[in-house]
KEKE-3310 file (N, C-alpha, C; in steps of 0.2 Angstrom, whole numbers, plus 5000, padded with zeros to 4 digits):
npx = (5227:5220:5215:5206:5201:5197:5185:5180:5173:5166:5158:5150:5144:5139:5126:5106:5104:5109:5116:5125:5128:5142:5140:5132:5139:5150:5142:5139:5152:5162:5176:5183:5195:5196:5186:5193:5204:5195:5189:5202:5208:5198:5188:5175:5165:5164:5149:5145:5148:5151:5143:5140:5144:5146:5157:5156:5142:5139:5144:5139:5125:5112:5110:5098:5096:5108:5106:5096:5101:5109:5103:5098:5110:5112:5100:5106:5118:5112:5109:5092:5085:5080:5068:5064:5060:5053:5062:5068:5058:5049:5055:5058:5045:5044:5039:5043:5058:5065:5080:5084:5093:5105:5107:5101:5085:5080:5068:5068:5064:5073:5086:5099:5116:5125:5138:5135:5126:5130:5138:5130:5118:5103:5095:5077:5068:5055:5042:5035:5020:5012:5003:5009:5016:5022:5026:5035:5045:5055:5070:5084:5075:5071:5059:5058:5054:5043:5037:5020:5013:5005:5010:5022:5022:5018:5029:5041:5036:5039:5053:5058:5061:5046:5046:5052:5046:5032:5033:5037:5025:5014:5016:5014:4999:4995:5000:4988:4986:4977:4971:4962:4963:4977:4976:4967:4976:4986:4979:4980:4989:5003:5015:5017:5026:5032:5020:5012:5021:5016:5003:5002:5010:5000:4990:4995:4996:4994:4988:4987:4998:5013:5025:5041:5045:5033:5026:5034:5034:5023:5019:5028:5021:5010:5017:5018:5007:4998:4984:4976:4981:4976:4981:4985:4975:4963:4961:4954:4959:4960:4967:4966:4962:4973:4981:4988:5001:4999:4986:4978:4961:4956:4965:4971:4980:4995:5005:5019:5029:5046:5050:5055:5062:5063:5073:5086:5089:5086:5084:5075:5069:5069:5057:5050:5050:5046:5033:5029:5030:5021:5007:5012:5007:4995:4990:4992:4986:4973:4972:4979:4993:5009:5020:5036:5044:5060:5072:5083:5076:5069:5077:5077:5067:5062:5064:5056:5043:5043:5042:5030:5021:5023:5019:5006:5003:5004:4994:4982:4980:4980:4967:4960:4959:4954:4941:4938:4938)
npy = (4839:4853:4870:4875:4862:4856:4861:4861:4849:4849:4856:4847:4837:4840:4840:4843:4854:4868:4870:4856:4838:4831:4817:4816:4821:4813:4801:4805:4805:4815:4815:4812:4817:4826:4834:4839:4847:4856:4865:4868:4876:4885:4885:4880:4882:4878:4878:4873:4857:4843:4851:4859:4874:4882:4891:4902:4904:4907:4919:4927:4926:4936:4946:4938:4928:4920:4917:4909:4898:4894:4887:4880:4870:4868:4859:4847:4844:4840:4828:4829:4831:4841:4852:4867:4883:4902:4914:4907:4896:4905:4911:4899:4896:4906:4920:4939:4942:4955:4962:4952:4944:4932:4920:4902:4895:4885:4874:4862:4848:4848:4852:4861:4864:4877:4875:4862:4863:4873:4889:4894:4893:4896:4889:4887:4879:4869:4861:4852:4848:4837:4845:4857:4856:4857:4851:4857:4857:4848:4840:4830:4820:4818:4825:4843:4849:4861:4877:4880:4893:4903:4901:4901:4917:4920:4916:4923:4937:4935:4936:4948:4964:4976:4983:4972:4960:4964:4963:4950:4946:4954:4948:4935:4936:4938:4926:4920:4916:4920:4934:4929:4916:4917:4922:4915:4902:4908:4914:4898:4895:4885:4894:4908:4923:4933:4935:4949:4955:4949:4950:4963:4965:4958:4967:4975:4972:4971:4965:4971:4980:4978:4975:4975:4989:4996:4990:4997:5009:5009:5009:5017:5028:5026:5029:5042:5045:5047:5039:5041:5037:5026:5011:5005:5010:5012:5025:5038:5045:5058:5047:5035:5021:5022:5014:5019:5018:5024:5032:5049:5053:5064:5076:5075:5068:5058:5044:5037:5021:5021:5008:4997:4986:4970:4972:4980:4980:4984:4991:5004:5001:5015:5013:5010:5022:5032:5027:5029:5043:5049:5045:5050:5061:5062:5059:5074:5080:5080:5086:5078:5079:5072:5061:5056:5043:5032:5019:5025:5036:5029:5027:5040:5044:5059:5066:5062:5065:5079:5084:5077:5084:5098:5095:5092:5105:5112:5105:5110:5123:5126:5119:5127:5139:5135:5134:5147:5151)
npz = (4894:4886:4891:4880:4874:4885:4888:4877:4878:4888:4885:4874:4883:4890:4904:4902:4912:4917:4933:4937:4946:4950:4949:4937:4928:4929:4922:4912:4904:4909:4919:4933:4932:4923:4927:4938:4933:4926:4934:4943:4931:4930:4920:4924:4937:4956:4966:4977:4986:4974:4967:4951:4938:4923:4923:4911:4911:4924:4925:4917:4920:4930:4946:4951:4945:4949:4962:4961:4955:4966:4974:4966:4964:4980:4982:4974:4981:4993:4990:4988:4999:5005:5011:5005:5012:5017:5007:4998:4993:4990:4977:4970:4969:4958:4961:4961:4970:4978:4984:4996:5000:4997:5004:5005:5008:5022:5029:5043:5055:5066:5075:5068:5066:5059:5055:5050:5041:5032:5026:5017:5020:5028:5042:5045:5060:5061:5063:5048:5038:5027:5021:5021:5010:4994:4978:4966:4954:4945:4945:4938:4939:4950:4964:4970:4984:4992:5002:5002:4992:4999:5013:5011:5008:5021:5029:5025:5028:5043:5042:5035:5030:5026:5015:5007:5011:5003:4991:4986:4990:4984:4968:4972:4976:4962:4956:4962:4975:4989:4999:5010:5011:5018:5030:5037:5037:5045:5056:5060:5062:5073:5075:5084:5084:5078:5069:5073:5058:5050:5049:5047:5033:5025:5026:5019:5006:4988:4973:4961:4959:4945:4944:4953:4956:4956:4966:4977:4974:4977:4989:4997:4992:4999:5013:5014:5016:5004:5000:4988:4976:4964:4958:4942:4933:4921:4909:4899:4883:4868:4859:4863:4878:4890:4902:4919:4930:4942:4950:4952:4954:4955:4959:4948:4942:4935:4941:4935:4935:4928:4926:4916:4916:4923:4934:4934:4921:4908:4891:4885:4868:4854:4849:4860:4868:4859:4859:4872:4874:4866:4872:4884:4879:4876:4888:4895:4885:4889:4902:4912:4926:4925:4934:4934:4938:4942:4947:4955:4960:4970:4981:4988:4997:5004:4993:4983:4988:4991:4977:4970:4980:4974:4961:4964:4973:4960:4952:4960:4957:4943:4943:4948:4940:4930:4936:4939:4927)
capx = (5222:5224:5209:5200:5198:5193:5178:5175:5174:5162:5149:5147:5143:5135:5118:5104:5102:5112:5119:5124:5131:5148:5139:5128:5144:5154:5139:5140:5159:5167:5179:5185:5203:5193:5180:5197:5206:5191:5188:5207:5206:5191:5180:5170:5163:5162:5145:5145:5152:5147:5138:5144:5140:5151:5161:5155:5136:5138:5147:5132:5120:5110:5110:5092:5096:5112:5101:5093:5105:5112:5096:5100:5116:5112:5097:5110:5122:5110:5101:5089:5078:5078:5060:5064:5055:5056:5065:5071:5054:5047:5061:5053:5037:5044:5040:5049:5060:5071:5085:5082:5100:5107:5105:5096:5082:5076:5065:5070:5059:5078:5091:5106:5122:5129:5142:5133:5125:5134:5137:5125:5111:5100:5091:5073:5066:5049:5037:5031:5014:5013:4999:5011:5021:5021:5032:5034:5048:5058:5077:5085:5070:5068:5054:5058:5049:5044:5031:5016:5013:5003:5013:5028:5022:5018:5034:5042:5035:5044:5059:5063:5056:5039:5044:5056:5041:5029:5037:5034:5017:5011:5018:5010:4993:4995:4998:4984:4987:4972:4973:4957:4968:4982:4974:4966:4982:4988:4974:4978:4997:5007:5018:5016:5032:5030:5011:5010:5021:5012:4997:5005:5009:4992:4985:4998:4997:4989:4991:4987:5006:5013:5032:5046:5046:5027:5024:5040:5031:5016:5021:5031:5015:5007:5018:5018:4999:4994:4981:4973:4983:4975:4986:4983:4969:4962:4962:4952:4960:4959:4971:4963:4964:4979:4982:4991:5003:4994:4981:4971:4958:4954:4970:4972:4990:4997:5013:5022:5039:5050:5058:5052:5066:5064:5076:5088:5095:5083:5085:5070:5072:5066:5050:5044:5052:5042:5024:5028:5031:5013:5004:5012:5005:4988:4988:4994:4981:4967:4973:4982:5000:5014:5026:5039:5049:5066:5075:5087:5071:5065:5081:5077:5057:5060:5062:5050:5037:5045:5039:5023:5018:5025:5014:5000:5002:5002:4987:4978:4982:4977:4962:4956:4960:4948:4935:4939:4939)
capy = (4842:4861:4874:4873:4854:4854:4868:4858:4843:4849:4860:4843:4834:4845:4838:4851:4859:4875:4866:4848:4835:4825:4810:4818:4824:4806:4797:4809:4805:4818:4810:4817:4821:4832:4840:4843:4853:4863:4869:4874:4882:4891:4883:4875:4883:4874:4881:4868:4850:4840:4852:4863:4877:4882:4899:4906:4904:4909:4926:4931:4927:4939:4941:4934:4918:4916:4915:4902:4893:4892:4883:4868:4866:4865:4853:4844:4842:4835:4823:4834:4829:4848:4856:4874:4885:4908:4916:4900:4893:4912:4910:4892:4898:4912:4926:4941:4943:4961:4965:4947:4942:4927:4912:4896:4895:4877:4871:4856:4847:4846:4858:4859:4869:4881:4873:4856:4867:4877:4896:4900:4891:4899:4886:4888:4873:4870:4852:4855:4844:4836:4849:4864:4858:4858:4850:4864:4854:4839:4838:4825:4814:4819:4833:4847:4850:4870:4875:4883:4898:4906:4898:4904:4925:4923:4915:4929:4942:4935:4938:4951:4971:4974:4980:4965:4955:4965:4962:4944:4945:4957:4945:4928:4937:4938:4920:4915:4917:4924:4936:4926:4908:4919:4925:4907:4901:4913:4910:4892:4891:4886:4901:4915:4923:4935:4935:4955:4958:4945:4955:4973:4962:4958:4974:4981:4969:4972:4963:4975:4981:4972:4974:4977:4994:4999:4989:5000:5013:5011:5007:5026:5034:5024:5028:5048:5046:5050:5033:5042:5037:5021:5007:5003:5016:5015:5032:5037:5049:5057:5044:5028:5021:5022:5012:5021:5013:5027:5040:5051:5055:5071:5080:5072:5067:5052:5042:5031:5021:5019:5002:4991:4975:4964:4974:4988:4978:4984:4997:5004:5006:5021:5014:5008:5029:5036:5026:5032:5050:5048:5043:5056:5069:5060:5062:5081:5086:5077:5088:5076:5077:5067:5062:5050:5039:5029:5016:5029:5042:5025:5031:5047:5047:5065:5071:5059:5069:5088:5084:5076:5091:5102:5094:5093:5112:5115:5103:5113:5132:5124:5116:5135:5144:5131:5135:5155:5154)
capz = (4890:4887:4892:4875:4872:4890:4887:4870:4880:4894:4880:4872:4885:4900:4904:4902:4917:4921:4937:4940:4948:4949:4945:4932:4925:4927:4918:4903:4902:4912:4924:4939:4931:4918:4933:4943:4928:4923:4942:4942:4923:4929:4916:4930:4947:4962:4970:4984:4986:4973:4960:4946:4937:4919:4923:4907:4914:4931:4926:4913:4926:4933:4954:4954:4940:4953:4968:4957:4954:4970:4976:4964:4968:4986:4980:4972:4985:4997:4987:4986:5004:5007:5011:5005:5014:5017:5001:4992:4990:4984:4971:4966:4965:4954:4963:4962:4976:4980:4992:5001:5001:4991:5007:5003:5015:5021:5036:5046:5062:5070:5078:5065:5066:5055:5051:5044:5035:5028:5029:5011:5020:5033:5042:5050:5064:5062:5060:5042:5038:5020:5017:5022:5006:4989:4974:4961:4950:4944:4943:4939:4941:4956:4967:4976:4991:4995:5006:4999:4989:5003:5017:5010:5009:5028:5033:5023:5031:5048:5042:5030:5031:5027:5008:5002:5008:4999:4983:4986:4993:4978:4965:4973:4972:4956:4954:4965:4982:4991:5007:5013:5015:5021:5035:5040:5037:5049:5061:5065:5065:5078:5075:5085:5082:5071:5067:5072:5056:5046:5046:5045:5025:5023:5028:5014:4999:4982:4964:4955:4958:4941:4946:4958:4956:4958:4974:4981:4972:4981:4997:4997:4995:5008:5019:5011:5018:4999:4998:4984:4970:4963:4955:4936:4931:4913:4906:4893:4879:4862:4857:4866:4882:4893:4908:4920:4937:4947:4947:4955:4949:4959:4957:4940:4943:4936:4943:4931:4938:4923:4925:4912:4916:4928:4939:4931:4916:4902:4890:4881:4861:4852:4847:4865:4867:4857:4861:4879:4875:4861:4878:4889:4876:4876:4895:4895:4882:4893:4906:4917:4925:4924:4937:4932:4944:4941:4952:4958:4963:4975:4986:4992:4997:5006:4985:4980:4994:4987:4968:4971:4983:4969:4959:4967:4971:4952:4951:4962:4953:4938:4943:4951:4937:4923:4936:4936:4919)
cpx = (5222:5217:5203:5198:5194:5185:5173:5171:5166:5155:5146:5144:5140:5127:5115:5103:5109:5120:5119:5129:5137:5146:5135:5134:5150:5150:5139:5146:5165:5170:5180:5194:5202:5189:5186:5200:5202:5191:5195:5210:5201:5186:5177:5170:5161:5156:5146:5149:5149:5143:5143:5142:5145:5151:5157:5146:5134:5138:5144:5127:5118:5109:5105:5093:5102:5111:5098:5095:5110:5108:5096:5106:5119:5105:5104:5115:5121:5107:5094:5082:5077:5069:5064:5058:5057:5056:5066:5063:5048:5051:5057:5048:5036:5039:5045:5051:5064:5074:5085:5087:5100:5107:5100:5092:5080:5073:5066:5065:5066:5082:5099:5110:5125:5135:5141:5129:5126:5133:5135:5120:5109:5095:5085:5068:5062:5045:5034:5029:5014:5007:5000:5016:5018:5027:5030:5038:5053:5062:5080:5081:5066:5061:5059:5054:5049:5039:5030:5017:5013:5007:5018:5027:5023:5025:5039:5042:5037:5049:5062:5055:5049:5039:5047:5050:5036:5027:5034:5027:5014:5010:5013:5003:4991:4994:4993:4983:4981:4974:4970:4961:4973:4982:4971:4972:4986:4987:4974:4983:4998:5011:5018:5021:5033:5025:5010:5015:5019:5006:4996:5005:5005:4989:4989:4999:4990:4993:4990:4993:5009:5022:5035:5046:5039:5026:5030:5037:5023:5016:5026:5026:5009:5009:5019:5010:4993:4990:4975:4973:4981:4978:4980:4976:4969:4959:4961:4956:4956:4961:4969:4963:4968:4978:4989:4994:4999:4991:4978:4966:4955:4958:4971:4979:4991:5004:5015:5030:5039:5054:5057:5056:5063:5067:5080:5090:5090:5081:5080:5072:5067:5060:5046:5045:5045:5032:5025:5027:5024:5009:5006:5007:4998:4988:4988:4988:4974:4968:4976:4990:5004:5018:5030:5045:5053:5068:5079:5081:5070:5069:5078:5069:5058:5061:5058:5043:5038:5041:5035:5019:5017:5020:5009:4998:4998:4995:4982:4976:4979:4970:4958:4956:4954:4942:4933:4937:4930)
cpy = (4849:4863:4871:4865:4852:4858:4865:4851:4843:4852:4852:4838:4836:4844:4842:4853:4862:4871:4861:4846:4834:4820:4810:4820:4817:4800:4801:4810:4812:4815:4814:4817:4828:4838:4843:4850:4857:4868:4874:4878:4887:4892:4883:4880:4880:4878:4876:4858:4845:4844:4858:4867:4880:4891:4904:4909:4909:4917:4930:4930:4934:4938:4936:4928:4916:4912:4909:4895:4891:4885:4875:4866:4863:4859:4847:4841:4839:4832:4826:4832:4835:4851:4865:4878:4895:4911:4911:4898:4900:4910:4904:4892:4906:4918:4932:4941:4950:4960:4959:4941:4935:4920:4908:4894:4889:4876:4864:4856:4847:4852:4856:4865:4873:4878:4866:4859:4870:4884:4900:4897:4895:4892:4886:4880:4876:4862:4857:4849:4841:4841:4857:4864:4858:4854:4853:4862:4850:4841:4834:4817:4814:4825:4836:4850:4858:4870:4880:4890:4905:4905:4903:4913:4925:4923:4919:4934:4942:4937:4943:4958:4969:4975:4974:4960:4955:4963:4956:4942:4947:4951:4937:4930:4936:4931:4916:4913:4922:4926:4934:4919:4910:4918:4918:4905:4903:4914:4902:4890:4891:4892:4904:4921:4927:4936:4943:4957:4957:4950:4961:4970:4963:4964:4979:4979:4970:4970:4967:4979:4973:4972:4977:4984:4999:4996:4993:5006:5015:5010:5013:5031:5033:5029:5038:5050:5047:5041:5034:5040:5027:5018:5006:5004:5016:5023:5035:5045:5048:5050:5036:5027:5020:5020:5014:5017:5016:5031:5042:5055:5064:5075:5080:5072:5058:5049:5036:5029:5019:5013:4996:4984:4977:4971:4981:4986:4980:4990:4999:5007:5012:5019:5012:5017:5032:5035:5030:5040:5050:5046:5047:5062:5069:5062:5071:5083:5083:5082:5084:5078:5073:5066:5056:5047:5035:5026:5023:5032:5036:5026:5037:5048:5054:5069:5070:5065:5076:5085:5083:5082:5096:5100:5095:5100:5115:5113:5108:5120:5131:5122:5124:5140:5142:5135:5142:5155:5153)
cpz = (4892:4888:4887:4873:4879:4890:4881:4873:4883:4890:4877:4875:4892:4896:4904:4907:4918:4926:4937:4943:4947:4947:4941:4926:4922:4923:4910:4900:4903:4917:4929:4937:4926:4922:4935:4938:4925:4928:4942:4935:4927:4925:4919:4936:4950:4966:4977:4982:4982:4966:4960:4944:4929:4922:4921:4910:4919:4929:4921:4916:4928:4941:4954:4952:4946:4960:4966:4958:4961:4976:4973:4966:4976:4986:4977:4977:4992:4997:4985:4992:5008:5007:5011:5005:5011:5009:4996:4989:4988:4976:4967:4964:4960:4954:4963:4969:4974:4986:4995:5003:4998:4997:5006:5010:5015:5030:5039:5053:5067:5070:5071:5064:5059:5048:5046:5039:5030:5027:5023:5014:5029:5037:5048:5055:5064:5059:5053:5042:5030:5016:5018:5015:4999:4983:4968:4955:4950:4943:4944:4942:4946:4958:4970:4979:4993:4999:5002:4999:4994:5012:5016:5010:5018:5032:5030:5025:5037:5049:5040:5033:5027:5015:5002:5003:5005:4994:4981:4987:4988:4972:4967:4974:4966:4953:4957:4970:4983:4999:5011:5017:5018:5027:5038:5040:5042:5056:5066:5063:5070:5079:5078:5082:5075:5064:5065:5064:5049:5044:5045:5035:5023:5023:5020:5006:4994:4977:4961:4954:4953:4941:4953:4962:4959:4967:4977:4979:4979:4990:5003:4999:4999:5013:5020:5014:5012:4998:4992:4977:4968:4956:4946:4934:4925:4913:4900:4889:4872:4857:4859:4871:4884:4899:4913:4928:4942:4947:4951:4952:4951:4955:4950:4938:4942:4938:4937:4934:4930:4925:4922:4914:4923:4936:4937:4926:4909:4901:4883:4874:4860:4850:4852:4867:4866:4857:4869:4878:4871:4869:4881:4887:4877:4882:4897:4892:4885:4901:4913:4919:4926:4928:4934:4936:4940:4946:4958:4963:4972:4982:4990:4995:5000:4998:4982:4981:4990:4981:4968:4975:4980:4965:4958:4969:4965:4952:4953:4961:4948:4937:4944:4944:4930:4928:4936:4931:4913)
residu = (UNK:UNK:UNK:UNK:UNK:UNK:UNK:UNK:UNK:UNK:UNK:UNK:UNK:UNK:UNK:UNK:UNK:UNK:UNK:UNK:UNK:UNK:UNK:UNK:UNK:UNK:UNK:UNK:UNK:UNK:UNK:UNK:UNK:UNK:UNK:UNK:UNK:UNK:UNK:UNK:UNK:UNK:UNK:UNK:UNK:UNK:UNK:UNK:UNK:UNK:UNK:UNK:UNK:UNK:UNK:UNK:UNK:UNK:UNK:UNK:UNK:UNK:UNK:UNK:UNK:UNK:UNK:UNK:UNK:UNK:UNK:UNK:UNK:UNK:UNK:UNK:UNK:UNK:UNK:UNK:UNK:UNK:UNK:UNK:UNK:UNK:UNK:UNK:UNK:UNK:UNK:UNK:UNK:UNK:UNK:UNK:UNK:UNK:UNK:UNK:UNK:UNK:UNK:UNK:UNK:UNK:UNK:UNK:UNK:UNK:UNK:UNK:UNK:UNK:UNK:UNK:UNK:UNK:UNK:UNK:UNK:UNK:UNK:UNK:UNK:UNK:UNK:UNK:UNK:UNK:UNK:UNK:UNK:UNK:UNK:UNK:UNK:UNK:UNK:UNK:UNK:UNK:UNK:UNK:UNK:UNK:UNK:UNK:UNK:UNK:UNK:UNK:UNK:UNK:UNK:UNK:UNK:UNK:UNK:UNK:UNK:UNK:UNK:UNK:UNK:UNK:UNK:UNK:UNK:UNK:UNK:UNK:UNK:UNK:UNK:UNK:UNK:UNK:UNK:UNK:UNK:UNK:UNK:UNK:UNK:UNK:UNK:UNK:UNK:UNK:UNK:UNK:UNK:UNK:UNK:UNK:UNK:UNK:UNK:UNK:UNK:UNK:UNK:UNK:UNK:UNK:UNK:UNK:UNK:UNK:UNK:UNK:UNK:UNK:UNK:UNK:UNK:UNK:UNK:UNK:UNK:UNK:UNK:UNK:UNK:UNK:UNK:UNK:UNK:UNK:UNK:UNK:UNK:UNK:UNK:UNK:UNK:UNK:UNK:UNK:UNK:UNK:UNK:UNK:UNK:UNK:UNK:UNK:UNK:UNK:UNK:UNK:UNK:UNK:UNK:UNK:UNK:UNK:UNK:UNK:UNK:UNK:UNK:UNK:UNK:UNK:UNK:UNK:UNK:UNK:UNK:UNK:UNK:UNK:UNK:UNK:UNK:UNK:UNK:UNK:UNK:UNK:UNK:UNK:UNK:UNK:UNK:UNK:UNK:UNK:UNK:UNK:UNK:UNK:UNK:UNK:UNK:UNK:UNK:UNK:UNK:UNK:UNK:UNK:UNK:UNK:UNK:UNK:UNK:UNK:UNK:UNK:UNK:UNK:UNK:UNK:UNK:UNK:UNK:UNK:UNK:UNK:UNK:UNK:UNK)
# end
């Protein structure tokens, strides 16, 4: 059977999910003479022993949908009696996550080696409690097991710097997570173990950051000392309200991150263009200024710091000279 008939073969009969099994594959009349020829065609990806993913898929994927998918197909490859804890179960509970690297995090009450694991899974030892977990969604009939919402930012916060876990922590506010049960939460673990960087988190989490980019955003000019600049500020113009990422209102300086996708893959047309530029002009002619941030700028905080100071200079020559005047 040549490339194309096997591609025709596998589109008409690949179950709906993304990734699946061998035996989700041999019930819907793929055999293991056709799984093997696809694998070595390079229709078919091998993620793990047992689950599948089509080439075509994988390799329009974005990192975050891979890390996704890399999560079923290790549910998939061990029946699925995995308690995904850390990053894996932020992912599940579709949080963003950044920077947080692509291994499958799972918690287990037992000591297990590397190698039964296997070298994409990360595994943390810990008793989880049936009210540490959570079942978030069905595959193949089946649950998967994560631990909780708010569980999941703390144990987060043990591992990964203060703003990958952020990211996370911001994010599951938003869905519902409160820093009150965190901190109970936090309170009456066994844990200790990275408690002190738990509460550093806590001390630095805010929903009202509505992307990747503003909590990275805001956690710059935390650390910049500027605590002035308040997240998601309505802003009244000639033109109507404007809601701004940051503002203060002293100086009268607003911050806007430019990164409308998800992460860097979105590209704004001319008509979202020019409502942006229509809103800068409203701000301008209200007398505010405009700093405007990009991925790139989140590299550098010592230029971040020059431009806003530059700014805030001007601010302040501008402010003296209305009251001269």
């Amino acid at each position: 059977m040549n490339g194309d008939k096997i591609r025709a073969l596998l589109d008409a009969r690949w179950p709906a999910f993304p990734v699946v099994s061998s035996q989700q594959l041999d019930a819907a009349g793929v055999d293991e003479r056709v799984l093997t020829a696809a694998v070595r065609s390079g229709i078919l990806l091998r993620l793990r022993r047992g689950a599948y993913v089509r080439s075509a898929d994988w390799k329009g994927a974005e990192p975050w949908t891979r890390d996704a998918l890399q999560i079923q197909a290790h549910f998939l490859s061990t029946g699925g009696v995995a308690r995904y804890s850390h990053v894996s179960a932020a992912r599940l509970h579709e949080c963003h996550v950044w920077d947080a690297g692509p291994l499958v995090h799972v918690t287990t009450d037992y000591a297990n080696s590397v190698k039964s694991a296997g070298g994409d899974v990360r595994t943390h030892r810990l008793d989880l409690h049936a009210a540490d977990l959570t079942t978030l969604w069905i595959m193949d009939g089946r649950e998967i097991l994560a631990t909780g919402i708010e569980r999941t930012v703390l144990d987060c916060a043990r591992i990964l710097p203060l703003e990958q876990a952020a990211v996370i922590g911001d994010h599951a506010l938003r869905k519902g997570a409160g820093i009150d049960s965190m901190r109970r939460l936090l309170d009456g673990s066994p844990v200790k173990r990275g408690n002190r960087r738990a509460l550093d988190l806590l001390a630095a989490l805010d929903g009202r950051s509505e992307s990747v980019g503003e909590t990275r955003t805001r956690l710059l000019l935390r650390s910049f000392g500027f605590n002035m600049f308040i997240p998601q500020v309505e802003l009244p113009t000639t033109s109507g309200h404007f809601r701004a990422d940051f503002a203060d209102p002293v100086s009268r300086i607003v911050i806007e991150f430019d990164g409308s996708g998800k992460y860097t893959d979105y590209r704004p047309t001319e008509e979202v263009l020019l409502a942006e530029r229509r809103r800068e002009n409203a701000l301008i002619e209200e007398g505010w200024l405009v700093l405007r941030l990009e991925w790139k700028h989140l590299a550098y905080p010592a230029e971040v710091r020059r431009r806003l100071l530059a700014m805030m200079e001007r601010s302040r020559i501008l402010r003296g000279s209305r009251i001269a005047g």
